[in-house]
ZADO-1210 file (C-alpha; in nm, 4 decimals, padded with zeros to 6 digits):
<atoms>
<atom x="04.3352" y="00.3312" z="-00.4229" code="UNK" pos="1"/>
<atom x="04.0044" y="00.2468" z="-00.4107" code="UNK" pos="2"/>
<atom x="03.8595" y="-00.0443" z="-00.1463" code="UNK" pos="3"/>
<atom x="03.5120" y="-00.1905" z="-00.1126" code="UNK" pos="4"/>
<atom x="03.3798" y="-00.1832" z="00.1971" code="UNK" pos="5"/>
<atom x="03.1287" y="-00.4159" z="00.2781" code="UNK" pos="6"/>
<atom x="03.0013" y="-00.3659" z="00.6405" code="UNK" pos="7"/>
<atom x="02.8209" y="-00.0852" z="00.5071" code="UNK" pos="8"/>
<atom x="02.8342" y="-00.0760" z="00.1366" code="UNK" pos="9"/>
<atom x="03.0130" y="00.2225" z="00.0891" code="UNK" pos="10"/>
<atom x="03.3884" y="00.2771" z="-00.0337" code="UNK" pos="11"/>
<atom x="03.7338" y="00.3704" z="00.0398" code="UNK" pos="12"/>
<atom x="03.8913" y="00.6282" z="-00.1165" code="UNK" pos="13"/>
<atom x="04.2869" y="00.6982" z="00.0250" code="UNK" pos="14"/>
<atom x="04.1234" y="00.6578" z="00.4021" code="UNK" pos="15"/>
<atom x="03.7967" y="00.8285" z="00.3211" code="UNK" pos="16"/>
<atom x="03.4765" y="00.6814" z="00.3571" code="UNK" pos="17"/>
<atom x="03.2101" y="00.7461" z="00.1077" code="UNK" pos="18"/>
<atom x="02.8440" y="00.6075" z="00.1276" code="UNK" pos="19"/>
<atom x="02.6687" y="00.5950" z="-00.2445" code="UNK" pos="20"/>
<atom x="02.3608" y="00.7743" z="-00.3085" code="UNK" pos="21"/>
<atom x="02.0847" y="00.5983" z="-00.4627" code="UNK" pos="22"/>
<atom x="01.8009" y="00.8690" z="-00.3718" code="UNK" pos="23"/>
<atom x="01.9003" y="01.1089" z="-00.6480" code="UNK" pos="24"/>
<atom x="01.8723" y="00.8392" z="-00.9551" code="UNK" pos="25"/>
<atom x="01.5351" y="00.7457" z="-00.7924" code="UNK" pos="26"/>
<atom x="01.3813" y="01.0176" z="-00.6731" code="UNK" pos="27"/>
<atom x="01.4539" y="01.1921" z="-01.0447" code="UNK" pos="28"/>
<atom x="01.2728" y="00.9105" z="-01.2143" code="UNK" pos="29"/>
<atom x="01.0224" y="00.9717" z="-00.9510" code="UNK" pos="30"/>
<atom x="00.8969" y="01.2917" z="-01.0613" code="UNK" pos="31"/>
<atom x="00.9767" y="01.2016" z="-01.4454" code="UNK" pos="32"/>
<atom x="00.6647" y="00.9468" z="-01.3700" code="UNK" pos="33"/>
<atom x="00.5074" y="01.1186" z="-01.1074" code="UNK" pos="34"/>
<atom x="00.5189" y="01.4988" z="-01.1827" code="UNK" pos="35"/>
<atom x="00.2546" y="01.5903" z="-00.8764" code="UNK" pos="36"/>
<atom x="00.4234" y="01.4754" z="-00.5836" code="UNK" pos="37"/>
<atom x="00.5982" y="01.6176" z="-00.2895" code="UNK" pos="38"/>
<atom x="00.9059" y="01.4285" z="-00.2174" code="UNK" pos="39"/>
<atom x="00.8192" y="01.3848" z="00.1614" code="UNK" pos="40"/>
<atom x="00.5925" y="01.0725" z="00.2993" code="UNK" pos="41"/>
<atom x="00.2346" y="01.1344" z="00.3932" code="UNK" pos="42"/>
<atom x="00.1532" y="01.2045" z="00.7271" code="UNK" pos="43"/>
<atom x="00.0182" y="00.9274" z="00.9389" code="UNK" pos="44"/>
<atom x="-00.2696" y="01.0758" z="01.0231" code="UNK" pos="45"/>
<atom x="-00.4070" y="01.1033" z="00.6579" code="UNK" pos="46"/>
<atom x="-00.2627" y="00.7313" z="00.5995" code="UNK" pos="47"/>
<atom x="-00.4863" y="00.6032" z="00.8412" code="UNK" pos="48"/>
<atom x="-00.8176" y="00.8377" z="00.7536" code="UNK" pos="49"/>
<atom x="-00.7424" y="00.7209" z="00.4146" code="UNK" pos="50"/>
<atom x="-00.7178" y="00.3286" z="00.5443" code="UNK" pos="51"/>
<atom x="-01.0498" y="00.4048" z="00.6841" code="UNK" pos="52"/>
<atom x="-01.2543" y="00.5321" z="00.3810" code="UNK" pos="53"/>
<atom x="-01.1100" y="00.2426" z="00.1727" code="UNK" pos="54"/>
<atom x="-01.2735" y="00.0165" z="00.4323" code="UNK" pos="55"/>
<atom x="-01.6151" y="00.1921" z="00.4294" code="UNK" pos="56"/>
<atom x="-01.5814" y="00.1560" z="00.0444" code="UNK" pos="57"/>
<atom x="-01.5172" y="-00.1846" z="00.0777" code="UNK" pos="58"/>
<atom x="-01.6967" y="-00.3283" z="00.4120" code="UNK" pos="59"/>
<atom x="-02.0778" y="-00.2151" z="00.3630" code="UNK" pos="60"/>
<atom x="-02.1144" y="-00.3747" z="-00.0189" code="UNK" pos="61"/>
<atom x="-01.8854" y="-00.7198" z="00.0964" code="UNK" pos="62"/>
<atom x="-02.1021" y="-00.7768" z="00.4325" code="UNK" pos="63"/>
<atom x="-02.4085" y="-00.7351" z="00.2402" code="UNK" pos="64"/>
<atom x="-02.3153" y="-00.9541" z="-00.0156" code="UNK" pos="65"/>
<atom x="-02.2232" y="-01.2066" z="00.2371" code="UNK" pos="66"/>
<atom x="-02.5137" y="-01.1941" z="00.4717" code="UNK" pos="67"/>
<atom x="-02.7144" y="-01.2439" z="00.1339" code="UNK" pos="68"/>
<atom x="-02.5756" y="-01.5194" z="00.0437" code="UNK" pos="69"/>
<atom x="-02.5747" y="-01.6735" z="00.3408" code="UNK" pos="70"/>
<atom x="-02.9599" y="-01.6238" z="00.3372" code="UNK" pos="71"/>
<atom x="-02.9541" y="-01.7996" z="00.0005" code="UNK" pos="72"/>
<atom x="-02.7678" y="-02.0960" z="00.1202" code="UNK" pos="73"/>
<atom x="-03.0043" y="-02.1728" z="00.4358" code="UNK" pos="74"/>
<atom x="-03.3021" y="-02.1410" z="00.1994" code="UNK" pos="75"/>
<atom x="-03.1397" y="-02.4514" z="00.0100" code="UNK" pos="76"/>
<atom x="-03.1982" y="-02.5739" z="-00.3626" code="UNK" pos="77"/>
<atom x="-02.9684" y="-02.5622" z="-00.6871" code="UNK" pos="78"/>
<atom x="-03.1013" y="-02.2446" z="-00.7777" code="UNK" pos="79"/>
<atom x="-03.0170" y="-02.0428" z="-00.4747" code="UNK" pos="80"/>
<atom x="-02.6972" y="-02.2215" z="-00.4201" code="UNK" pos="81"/>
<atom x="-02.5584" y="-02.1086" z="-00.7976" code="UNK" pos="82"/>
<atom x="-02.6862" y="-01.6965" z="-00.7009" code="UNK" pos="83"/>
<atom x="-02.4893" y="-01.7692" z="-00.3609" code="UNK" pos="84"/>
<atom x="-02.1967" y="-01.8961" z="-00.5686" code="UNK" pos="85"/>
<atom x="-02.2716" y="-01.5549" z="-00.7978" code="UNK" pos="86"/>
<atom x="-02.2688" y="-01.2960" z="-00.4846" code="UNK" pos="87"/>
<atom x="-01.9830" y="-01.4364" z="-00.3685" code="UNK" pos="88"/>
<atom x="-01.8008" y="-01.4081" z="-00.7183" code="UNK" pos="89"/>
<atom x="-01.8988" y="-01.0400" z="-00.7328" code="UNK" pos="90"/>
<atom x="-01.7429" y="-00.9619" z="-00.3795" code="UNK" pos="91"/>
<atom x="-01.4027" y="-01.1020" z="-00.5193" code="UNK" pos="92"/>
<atom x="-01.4259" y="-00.9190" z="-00.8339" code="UNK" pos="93"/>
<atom x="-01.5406" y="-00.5746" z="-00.6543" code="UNK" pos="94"/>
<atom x="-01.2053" y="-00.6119" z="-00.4430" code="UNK" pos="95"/>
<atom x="-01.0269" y="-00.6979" z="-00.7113" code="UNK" pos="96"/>
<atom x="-01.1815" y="-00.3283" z="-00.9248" code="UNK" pos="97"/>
<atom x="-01.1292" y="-00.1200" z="-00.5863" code="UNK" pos="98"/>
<atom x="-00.8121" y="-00.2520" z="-00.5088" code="UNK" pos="99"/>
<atom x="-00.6382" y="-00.3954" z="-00.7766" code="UNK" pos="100"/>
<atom x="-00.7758" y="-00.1865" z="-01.0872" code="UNK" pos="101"/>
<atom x="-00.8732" y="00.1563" z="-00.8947" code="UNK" pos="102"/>
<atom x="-00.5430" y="00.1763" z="-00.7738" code="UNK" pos="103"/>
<atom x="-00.3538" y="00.1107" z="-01.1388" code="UNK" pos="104"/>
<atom x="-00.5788" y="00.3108" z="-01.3227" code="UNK" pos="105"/>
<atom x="-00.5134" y="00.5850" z="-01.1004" code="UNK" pos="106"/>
<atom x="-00.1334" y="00.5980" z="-01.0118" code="UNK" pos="107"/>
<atom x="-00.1060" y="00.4362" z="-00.6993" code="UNK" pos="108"/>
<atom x="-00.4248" y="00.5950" z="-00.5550" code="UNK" pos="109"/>
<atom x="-00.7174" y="00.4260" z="-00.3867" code="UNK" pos="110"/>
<atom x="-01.0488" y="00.5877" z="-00.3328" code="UNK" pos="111"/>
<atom x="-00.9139" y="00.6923" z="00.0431" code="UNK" pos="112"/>
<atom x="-00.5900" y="00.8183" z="-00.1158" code="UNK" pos="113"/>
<atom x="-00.7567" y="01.0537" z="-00.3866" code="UNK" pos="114"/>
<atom x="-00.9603" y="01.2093" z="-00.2050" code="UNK" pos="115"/>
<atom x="-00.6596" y="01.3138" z="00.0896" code="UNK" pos="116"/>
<atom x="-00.4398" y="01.3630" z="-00.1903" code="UNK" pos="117"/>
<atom x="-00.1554" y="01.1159" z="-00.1046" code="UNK" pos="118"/>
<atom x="-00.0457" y="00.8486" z="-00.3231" code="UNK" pos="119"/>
<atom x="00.1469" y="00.5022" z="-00.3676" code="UNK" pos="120"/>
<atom x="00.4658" y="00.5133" z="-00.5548" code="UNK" pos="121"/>
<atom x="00.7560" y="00.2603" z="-00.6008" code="UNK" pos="122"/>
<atom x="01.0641" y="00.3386" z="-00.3763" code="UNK" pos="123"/>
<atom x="01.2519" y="00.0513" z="-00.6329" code="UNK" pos="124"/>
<atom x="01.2635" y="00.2884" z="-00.9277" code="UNK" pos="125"/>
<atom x="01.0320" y="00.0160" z="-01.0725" code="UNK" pos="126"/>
<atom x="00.6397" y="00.0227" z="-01.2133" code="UNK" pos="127"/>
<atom x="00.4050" y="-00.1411" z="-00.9272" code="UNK" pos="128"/>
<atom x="00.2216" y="-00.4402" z="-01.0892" code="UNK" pos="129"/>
<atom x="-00.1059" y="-00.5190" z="-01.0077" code="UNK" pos="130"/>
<atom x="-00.0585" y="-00.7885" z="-00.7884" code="UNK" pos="131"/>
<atom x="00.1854" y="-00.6104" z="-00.5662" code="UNK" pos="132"/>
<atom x="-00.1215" y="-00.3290" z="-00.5239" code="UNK" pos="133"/>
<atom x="-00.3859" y="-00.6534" z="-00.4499" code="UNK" pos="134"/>
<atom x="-00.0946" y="-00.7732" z="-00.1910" code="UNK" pos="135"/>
<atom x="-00.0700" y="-00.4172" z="-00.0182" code="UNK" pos="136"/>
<atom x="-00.4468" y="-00.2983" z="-00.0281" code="UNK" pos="137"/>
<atom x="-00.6765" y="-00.5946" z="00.0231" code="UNK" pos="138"/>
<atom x="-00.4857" y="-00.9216" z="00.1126" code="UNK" pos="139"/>
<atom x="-00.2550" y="-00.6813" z="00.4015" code="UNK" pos="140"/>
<atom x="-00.4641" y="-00.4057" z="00.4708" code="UNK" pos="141"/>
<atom x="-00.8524" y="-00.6114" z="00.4245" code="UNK" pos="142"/>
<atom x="-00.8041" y="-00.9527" z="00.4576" code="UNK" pos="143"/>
<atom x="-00.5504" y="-01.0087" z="00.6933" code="UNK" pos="144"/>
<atom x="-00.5926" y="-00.7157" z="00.8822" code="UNK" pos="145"/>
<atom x="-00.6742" y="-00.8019" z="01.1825" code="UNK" pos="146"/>
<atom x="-00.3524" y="-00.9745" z="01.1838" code="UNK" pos="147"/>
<atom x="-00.1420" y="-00.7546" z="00.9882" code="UNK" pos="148"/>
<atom x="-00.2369" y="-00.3996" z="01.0827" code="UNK" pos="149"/>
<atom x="-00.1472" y="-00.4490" z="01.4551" code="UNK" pos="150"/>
<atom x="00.1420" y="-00.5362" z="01.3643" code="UNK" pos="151"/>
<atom x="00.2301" y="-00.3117" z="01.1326" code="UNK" pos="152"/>
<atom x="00.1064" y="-00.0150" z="01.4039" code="UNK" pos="153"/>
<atom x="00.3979" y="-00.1707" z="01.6387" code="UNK" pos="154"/>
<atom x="00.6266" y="-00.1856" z="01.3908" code="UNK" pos="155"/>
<atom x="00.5612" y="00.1925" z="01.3663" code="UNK" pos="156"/>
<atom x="00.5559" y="00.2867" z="01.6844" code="UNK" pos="157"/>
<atom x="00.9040" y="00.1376" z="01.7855" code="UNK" pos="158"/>
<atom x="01.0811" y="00.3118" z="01.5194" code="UNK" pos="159"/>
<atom x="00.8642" y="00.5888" z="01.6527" code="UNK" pos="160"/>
<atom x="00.9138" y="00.6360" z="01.9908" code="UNK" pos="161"/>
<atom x="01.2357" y="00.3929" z="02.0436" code="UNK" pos="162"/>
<atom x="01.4325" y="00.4684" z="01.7103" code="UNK" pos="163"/>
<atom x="01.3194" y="00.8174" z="01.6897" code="UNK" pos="164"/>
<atom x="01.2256" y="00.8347" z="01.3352" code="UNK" pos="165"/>
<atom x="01.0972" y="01.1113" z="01.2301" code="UNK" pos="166"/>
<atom x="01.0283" y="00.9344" z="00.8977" code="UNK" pos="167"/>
<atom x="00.8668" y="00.6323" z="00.9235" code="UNK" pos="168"/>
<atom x="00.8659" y="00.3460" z="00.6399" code="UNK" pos="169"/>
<atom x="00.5758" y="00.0675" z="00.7504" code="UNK" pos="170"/>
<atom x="00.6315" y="-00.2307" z="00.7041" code="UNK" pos="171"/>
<atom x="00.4449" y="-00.3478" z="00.4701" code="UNK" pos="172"/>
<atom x="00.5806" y="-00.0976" z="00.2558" code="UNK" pos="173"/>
<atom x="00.8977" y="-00.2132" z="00.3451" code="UNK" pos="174"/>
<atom x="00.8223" y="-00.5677" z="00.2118" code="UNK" pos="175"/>
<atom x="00.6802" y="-00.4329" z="-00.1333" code="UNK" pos="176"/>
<atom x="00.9301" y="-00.1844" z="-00.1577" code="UNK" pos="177"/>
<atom x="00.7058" y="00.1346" z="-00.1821" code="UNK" pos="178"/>
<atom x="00.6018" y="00.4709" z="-00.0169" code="UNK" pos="179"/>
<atom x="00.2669" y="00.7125" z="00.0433" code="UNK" pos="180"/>
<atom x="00.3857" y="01.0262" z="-00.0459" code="UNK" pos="181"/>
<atom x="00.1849" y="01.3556" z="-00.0596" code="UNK" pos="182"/>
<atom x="00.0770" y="01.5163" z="-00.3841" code="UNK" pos="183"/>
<atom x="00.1082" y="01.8972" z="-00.4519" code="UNK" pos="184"/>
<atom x="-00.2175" y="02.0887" z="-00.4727" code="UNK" pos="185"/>
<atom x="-00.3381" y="02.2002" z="-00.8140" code="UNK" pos="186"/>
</atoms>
C-alpha cells in the first residue's frame, strides 16, 4: 500500500518512508545544457570578487554619466536638458547590455563571472529569461544594493554559522530559483 505523506512530501511504502529525488532529473538536464560545469556551488569568495568587478564595470561609466548630466542640467536651456535626458538614457541601456544581454549571450555569465570562471544556471530545470537576469544582477545586486546585499550577507551567515551549512543557497537565488556554480577548466 502506498500513502502520501504530506509533512514532508515523501511516501509510504508498507511502513517505509521514502523522500523523492528531484536532483537527478535536474542536474542531468543540467549538464545536457551546460556541458562545462562542476556540479558543486562556487565558492563565496569568488562570488563576491566577481560581485565586485561587475560593479567596477558598471560604477565608473554610470557616475560619470550622471555627474555629466547633472552639469548639463545646472547649465540650463532645451538643448542641454535633451543631452541630459540622452546620458541618462545611455546609463539605462548600458545596464541593461552588461546585465541583461552580457549575461544571456553568455550562459549565465557576467563580466565578473567569466573571468573567475563561475556561472549562473537555473536550479528549476527551466531557461533563465532575461528579466529574471536584470532582477538578479542590477535591480538586487546594483540598484538596491545597499538594501539588499546586507541582507542577503545575513541571510548567509545564519545558515552559516547557526544552521551549519556547508552549502549555502543566497537568497536571492533562492527567490529566482537559481545557483553560481563553478565551471571546469579547459
Amino acid at each position: 500500500m502506498v500513502k502520501k505523506i504530506k509533512k514532508n512530501s515523501s511516501y509510504s511504502y508498507n511502513d517505509r518512508n521514502v523522500k523523492p529525488t528531484f536532483s537527478t532529473e535536474a542536474t542531468r538536464s543540467l549538464v545536457k545544457n551546460f556541458p562545462d560545469i562542476v556540479n558543486e556551488n562556487a565558492k563565496s569568495g569568488k562570488r563576491v570578487i566577481a560581485y565586485a568587478i561587475d560593479l567596477l564595470t558598471y560604477v565608473p561609466i554610470a557616475a560619470l554619466f550622471h555627474f555629466t548630466t547633472l552639469n548639463l542640467r545646472q547649465a540650463g536651456g532645451a538643448e542641454n536638458e535633451r543631452n541630459a535626458m540622452y546620458m541618462m538614457l545611455a546609463i539605462v541601456v548600458y545596464a541593461l547590455l552588461l546585465f541583461g544581454y552580457l549575461p544571456n549571450k553568455w550562459q549565465g555569465q557576467t563580466i565578473g563571472k567569466k573571468l573567475l570562471k563561475i556561472r549562473m544556471v537555473p536550479t528549476n530545470n527551466q531557461k533563465v529569461e532575461f528579466s529574471k537576469y536584470i532582477i538578479r544582477e542590477f535591480l538586487i545586486k546594483i540598484v538596491l544594493g545597499w538594501i539588499c546585499v546586507p541582507v542577503i550577507l545575513a541571510h548567509g551567515l545564519y545558515k552559516k554559522l547557526f544552521e551549519k551549512q556547508a552549502d549555502i543557497t543566497l537568497l536571492h537565488d533562492k527567490l529566482l530559483q537559481t545557483r553560481v556554480v563553478e565551471i571546469s577548466q579547459k
